[in-house]
N, C-alpha and C positions, 0 to 999 in steps of 0.2 A: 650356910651357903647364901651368895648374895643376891638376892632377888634382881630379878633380869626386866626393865622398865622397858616398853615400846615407845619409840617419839613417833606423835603424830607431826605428820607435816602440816602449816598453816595452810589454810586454801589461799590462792592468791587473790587480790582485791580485784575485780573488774577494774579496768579503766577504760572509760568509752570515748564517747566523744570530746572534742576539745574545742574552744573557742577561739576564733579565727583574728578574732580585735586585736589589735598589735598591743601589749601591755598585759593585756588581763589575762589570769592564771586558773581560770573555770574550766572544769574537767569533771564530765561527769565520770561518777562513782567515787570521785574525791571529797563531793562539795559535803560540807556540815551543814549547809542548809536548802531547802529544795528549790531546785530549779530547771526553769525547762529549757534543751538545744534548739532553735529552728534552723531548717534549711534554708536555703537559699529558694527565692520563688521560681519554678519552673513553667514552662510550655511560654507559646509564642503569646499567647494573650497576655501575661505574666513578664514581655522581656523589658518593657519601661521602667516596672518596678522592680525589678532585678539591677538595674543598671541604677538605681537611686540607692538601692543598698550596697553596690561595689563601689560606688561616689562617699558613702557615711564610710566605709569600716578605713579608706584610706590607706591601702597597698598599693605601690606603684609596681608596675608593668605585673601583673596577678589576676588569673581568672581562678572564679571559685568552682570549684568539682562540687560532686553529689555527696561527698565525705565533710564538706564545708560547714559549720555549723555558727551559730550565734549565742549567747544565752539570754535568758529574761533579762538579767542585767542593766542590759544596753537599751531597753524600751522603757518609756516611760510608762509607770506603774506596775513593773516588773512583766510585766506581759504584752504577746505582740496583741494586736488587736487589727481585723478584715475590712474595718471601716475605711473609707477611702476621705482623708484628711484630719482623719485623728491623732491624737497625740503618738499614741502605739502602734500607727499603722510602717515605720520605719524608725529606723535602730537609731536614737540620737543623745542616749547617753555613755560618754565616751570618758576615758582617761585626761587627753587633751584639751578637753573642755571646762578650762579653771573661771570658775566665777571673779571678776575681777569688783574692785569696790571705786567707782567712778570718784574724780578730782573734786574736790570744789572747795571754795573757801571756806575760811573759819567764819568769817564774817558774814556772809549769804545763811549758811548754818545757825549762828546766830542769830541773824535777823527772821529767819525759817522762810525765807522765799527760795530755797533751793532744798529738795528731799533726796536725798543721797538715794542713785539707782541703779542697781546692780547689772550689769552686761557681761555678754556671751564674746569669748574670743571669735572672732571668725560667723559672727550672729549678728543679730539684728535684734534693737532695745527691746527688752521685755522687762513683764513685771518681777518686781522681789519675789521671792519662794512665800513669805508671810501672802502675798494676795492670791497666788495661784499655787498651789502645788504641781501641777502639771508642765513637766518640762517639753518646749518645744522638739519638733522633727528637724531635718536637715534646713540648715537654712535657705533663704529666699536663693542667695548667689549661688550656693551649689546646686540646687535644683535648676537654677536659669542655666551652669556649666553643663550639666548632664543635657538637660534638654538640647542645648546648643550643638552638643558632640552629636545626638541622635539626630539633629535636622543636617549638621554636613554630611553622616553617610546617608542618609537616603536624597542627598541631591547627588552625590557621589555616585552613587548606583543608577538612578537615573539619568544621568549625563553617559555611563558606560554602555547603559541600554537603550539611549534614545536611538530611535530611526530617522532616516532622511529619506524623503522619497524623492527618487531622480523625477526628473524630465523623460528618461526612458521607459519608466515604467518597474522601474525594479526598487526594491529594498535593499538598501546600502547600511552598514552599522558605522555608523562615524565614532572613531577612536579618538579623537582629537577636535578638539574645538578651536585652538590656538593653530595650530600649526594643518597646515592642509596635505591633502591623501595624494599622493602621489596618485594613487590611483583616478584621481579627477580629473588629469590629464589623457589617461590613457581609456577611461573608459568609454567617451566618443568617438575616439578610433575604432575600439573593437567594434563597438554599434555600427558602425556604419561598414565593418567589413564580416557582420553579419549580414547587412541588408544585400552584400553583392554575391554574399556565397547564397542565400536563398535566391536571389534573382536568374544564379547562375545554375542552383537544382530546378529551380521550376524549368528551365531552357533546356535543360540536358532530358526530362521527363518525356518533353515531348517529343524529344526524339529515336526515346527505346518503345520500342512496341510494349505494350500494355493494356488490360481495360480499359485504363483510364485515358488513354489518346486515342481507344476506337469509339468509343461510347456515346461521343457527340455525332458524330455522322451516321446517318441510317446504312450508307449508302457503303463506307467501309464496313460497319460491323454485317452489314448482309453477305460482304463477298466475303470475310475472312470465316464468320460462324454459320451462314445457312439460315440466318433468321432474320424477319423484316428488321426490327429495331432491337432498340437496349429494352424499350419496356417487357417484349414480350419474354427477353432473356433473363431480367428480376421476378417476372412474374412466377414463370419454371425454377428457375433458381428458389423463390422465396416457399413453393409447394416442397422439395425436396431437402430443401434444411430443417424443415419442421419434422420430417419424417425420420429424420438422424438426428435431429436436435445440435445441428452444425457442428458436428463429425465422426466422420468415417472413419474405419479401423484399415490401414491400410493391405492391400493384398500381399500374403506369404502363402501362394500355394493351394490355401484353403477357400470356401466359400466365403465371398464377405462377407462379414456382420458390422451392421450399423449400429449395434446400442454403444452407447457412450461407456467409456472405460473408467476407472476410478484414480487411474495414476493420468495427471496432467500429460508427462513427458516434457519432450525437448519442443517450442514454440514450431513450430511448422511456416518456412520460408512463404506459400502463399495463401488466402485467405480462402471460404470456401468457394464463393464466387470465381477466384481466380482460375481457379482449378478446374471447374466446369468451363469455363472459360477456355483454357487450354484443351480439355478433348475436343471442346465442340471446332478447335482452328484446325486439330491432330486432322478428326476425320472429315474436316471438308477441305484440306489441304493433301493430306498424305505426305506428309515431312516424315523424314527419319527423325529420331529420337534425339539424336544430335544436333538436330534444325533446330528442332522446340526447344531444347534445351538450352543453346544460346541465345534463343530469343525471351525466354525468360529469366536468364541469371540466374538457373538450377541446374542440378548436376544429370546426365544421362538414364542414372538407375533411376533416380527420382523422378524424370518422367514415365518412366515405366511403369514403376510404382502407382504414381497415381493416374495412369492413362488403364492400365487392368480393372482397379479398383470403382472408377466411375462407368466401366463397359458394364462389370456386374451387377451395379449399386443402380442403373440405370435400365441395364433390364428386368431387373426383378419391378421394378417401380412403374416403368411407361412399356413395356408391354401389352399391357391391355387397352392403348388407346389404340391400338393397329386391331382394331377390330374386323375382321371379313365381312362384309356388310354387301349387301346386292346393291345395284346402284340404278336401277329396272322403274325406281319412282320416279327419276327425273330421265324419259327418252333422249332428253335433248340435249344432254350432256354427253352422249354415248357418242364416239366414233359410226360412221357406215357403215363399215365394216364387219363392226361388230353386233351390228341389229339383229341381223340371223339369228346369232343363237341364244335363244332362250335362257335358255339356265347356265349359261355363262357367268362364271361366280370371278375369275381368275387366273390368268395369264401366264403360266410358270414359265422361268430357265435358269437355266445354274449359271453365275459368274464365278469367275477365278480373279483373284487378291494374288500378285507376289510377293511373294516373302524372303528375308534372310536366311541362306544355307542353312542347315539343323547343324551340329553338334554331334551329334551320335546317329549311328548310323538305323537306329529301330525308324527314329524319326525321319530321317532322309528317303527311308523306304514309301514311308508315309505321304508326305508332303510332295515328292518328285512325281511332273506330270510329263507324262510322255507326250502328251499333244502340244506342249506347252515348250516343252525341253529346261524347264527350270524349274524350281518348287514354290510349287501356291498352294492355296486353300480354298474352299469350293464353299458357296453358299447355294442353296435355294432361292429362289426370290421374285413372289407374287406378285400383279398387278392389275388392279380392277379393271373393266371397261372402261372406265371416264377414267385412264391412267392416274388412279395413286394408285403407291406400294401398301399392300395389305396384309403381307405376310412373306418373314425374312429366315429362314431356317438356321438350326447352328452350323456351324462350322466343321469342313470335311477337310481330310489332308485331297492332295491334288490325284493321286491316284486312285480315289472311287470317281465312278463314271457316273453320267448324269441319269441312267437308268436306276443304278444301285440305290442313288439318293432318292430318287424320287418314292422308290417302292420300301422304303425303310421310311416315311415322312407319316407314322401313324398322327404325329399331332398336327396335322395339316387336315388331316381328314376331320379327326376331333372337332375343329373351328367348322366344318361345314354344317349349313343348316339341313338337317335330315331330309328336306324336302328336294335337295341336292344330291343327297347321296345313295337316292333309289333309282 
């Protein structure tokens, strides 16, 4: 029987990297004798001398990858070497580079005043192989070529990146040095039809009512707010943005609350100032909702919105400066009138506010005053001897009577000083 033989399969020979030099046939896991690939130098500190070895190996239109390789070969003494101006610091033994044997006469020879001296194609005289062993790096010219390439593109880029600074004040990017920007003509036009459209906001401002066109006169901002001037309106103003940390949650139904929210939202058409601004015009004018609202360039609900929101955010804050206070220190502030009586603390009477028809009829029940024959809303409302208001009660629909209010007004009593209330 014939005996049955396995074939092994050969394992296959590596072959790795290859050498990039045009001519030469180095392949590692080929070579009979050792040698080393280098790569191509990387990183930006690295790109000059990278561009002096794509200048030696001599491939036109060829960039080398990271798979690019070199062999000892090519450097003289078979290895590259880090030194910066060494023989081995760049790849310059090549195929194309034939030692040639310079001319000269027989006679000069003869006479031995000429020593025959060997040159570099495309190089610069050096000595025989007998005095130096050490072959030179790229020559002088190619290094002047490469260098030359590297100094036009970075005037190149420079010239794409220069800036020109106008006369207006702006930064322009000049594309062209030769030929001029259209835009050079046209850009003093638009300048100057900036300067008429802002001439022409500033004239249109003064003419829409706003803080900023009542703010200069004491004398408007008293009639339209109730307060002597602007300072005394930043001064209130800058106590109550500290105290919400400039802003309010606006009013849906519920209590306000002032602490600051975590979701920015949508920008809010006016600023806090402004805002306060617009109740203080609301309640010392008494506009509808529809007034304010075109006088400030907001929509109707959004004065509502925030005419609610600063009644609350407002009483909860300056309520306690409407202190009940006797006023008995200074006699001579008091009316005659009112000397008689002693312990005369405060003045009461209920006014009525009218108001827009209700909606539903719970509320019309509410609000409808018979005395009145239309529907308002009833307050309390204090006043010392030396007439200031010292105490404002909440708010009643129109049909409680001025008795009902009075005898339900437990926190009015609250505010009296005990020595009042025996």
């Amino acid at each position: 029987m014939a005996a049955a033989f396995a074939v092994r399969k050969q394992k296959p020979i590596y072959q790795g990297s290859r050498c990039c030099v045009p001519g030469c046939k180095n392949r590692q896991g080929t070579d009979t004798v050792k040698r080393s690939y280098y790569k191509f130098p990387q990183g930006e500190a690295n790109r000059h001398l990278r561009r002096l070895w794509e200048a030696s190996v001599r491939r036109a239109d060829w960039v080398p990858s990271n798979y690019d390789r070199i062999c000892s070969d090519h450097f003289v003494g078979g290895k590259r070497t880090h030194t910066k101006g060494s023989a081995g610091y760049i790849p310059s033994v090549f195929p194309w580079q034939k030692v040639c044997q310079s001319r000269t006469s027989k006679t000069a020879i003869q006479a031995g005043t000429v020593t025959p001296v060997p040159w570099r194609r495309h190089d610069t005289w050096s000595p025989s192989p007998e005095h130096d062993q050490e072959t030179p790096g790229p020559s002088n010219r190619q290094i002047a070529f490469a260098q030359q390439r590297e100094r036009k593109k970075q005037e190149e880029a420079r010239e794409n990146s220069r800036h020109v600074w106008k006369e207006h004040g702006h930064d322009y990017v000049e594309t062209s040095k030769e030929k001029p920007s259209i835009y050079d003509e046209e850009l003093p036009r638009l300048y100057k039809k900036i300067q008429e459209l802002e001439k022409e906001n500033s004239q249109l401002k003064q003419r829409v009512f706003s803080l900023d066109t009542v703010k200069e006169c004491d004398k408007d901002f008293q009639r339209y707010t109730n307060l002597p001037n602007f300072a005394v309106f930043s001064a209130v103003s800058d106590y109550l943005k500290k105290i919400c940390k400039g802003h309010l949650k606006y009013w849906r139904g519920q209590e306000t609350d002032c602490t600051p929210t975590k979701r920015s939202g949508r920008e809010r058409s006016l600023s806090f100032e402004e805002e306060f601004f617009l109740v203080l015009v609301k309640l010392k004018s008494g506009d509808f909702n529809q007034q304010i609202a075109g006088r400030f360039g907001i929509s109707t609900s959004q004065v509502s919105k925030i005419f609610t929101t600063w009644l609350n955010f407002l009483h909860r804050e300056l309520r306690l400066l409407f202190e009940m206070k006797t006023s008995w220190d200074k006699p001579e502030t008091i009316p005659e009138c009112f000397r008689r009586y002693d312990r005369l603390v405060s003045v009461i009477d209920c006014t009525e506010l009218q108001v827009e028809m209700a909606g539903t009829l719970q509320a019309r029940k509410e609000t409808y005053s018979n005395y009145k024959n239309r529907d308002t809303i009833k307050f309390m409302v204090g006043m010392s001897p030396n007439l200031t208001v010292n105490f404002v009660s909440k708010a009643y629909g129109g049909r409680a009577s001025d008795k009902h209010i009075t005898l339900i007004l437990i926190e009015m009593y609250k505010m009296l000083s005990p020595a009042f209330t025996t």
